[in-house]
N, C-alpha and C positions, 0 to 999 in steps of 0.2 A: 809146269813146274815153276815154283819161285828162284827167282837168281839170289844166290845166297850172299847176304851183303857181306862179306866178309871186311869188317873193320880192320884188321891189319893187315891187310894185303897179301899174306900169303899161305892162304889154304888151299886144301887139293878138293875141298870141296867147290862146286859150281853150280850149283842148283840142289832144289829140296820140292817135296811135298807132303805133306802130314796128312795121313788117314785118321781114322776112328782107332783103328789099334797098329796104325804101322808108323812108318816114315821113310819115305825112296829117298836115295839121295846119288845126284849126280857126281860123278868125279871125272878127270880126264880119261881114268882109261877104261870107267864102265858105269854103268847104272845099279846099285844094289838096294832089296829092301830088304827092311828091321821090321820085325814083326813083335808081339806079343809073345810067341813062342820063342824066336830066338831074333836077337838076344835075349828079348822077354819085356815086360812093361818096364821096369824102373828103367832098363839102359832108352828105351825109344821116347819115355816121357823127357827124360833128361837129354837126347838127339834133340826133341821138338822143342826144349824149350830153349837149347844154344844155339837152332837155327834160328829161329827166331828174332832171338839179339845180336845173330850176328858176329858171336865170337865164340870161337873153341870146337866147332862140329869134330872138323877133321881131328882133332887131338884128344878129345875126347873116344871115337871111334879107333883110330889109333891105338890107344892106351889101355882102354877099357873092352873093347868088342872086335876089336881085330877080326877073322876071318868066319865068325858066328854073326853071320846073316843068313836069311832065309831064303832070298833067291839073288843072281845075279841075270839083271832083266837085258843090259846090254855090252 
């Protein structure tokens, strides 16, 4: 997994990694993946491209996708 730069210092996100149709993303109290099916393409392309930069994951996830993930890995 990538360490997630988080530019402003205080996301709950911690780590990431972008598949071909997912995006895992670490948090302190678990591991869960975003899939194609849920939350679906637009919410995982738009995960992979604020991890990326580095700003917004967790609030984005938060706001928009809340507890529609497809699995919770740990």
């Amino acid at each position: 997994m990538v360490p997630y730069a988080n530019r402003n210092g205080n996301s709950g996100a911690i780590a990431y990694e972008i598949g071909v149709d997912s995006i895992t993303v670490r948090f302190g109290e678990g591991t869960y993946l975003y899939d194609y099916n849920r939350p679906g393409r637009v919410h995982c392309e738009e995960m992979s491209r604020l991890a990326r930069a580095g700003r917004g994951l967790a609030t984005c996830i938060s706001q928009f996708v809340g507890d529609n993930y497809a699995a919770k890995l740990a």
